[in-house]
C-alpha positions in Angstrom: -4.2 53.0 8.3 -7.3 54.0 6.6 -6.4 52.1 3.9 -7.4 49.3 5.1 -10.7 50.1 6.9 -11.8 49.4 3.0 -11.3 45.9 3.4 -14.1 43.9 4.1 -14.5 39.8 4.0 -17.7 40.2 3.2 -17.0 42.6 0.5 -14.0 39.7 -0.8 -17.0 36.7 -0.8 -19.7 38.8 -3.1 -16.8 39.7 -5.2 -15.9 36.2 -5.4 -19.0 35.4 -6.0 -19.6 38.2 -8.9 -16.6 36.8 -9.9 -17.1 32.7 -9.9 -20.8 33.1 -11.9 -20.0 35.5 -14.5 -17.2 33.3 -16.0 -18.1 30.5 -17.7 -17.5 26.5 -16.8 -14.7 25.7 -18.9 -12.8 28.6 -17.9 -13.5 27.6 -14.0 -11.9 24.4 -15.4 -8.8 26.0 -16.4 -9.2 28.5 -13.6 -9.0 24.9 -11.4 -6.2 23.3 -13.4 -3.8 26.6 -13.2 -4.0 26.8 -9.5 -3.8 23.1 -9.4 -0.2 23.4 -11.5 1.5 26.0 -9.7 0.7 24.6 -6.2 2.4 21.4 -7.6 5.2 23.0 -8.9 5.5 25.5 -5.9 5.5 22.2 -3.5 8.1 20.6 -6.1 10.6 23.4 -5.2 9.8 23.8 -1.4 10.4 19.8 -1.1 13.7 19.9 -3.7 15.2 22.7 -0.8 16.0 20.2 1.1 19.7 20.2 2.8 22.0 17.4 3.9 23.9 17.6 6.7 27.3 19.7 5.8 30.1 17.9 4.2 32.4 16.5 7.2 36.1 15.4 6.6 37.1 11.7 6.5 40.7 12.4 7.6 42.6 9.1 6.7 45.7 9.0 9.3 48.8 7.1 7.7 51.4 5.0 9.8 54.8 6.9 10.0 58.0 4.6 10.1 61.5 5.6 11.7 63.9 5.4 8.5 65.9 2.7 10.4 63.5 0.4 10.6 65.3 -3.2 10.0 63.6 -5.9 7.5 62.7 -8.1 10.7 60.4 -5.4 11.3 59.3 -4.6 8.3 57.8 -8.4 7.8 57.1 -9.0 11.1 54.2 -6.1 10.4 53.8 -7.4 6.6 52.6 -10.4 8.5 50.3 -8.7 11.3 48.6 -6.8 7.8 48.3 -10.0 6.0 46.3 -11.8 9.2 43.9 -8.3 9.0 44.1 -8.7 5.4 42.6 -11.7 5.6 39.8 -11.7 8.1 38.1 -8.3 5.7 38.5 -10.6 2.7 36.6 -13.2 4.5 34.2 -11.3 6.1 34.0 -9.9 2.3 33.2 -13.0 1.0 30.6 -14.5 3.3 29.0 -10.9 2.5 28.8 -11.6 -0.6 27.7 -15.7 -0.7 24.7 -14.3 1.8 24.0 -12.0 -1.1 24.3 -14.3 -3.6 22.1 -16.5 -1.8 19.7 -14.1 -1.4 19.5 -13.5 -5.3 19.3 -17.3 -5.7 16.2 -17.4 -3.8 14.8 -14.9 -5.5 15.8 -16.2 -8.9 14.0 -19.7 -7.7 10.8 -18.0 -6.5 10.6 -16.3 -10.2 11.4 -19.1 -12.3 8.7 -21.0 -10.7 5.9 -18.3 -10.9 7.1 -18.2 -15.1 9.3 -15.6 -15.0 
C-alpha cells in the first residue's frame, strides 16, 4: 500500500491546473468537445442495453373432435362459430368507423386551417 500514499487531491488540482493553462484555448475547445462525444456515445450504448421482458409462449389450444361426430353436430357448431364470428366482425367494424371518424375530424380541422 505505499503506493498510494503518493496520491494526493491536492497534488491532482495543481496538476490540473499546470495542465488547463499551459494548453491553449482552442485545444480546451476540443479538449471540451471530445469528452462531450464520448459521454454521448457512452450514454447512447448504456440506454440501447435495455432488455424486454423474455419471450413468453402464446400456446394456441385447438378443439379435438371424436371421428364419429355426425353432420347435425358438425353444423350445429358451424352455427355457434358463425354467431361468434359475427359479433368480432362487428365489434371490428365499429372499431374501425370510430377510427375513421376520428381521421375525419382531423382531416376537417386541417382543411380548414389550409392544409
Amino acid at each position: 500500500m505505499t503506493f498510494l500514499k503518493f496520491f494526493s487531491p491536492l497534488a491532482a488540482y495543481r496538476d490540473l491546473r499546470l495542465f488547463l493553462a499551459t494548453r491553449r484555448r482552442h485545444e480546451l475547445w476540443f479538449m471540451a468537445l471530445s469528452l462531450a462525444m464520448t459521454t454521448l456515445i457512452i450514454f447512447v450504448f448504456f440506454k440501447d442495453a435495455n432488455f424486454q421482458k423474455p419471450y413468453e409462449r402464446n400456446i394456441i389450444y385447438v378443439e379435438q373432435w371424436p371421428i364419429t361426430r355426425t353432420d347435425e353436430q358438425i353444423r350445429a357448431q358451424q352455427k355457434i362459430d358463425q354467431a361468434k364470428k359475427a359479433i368480432q366482425l362487428a365489434e371490428l367494424k365499429k372499431r374501425r368507423e370510430a377510427k375513421q371518424a376520428e381521421f375525419k375530424r382531423l382531416d376537417d380541422k386541417l382543411e380548414k386551417w389550409g392544409f
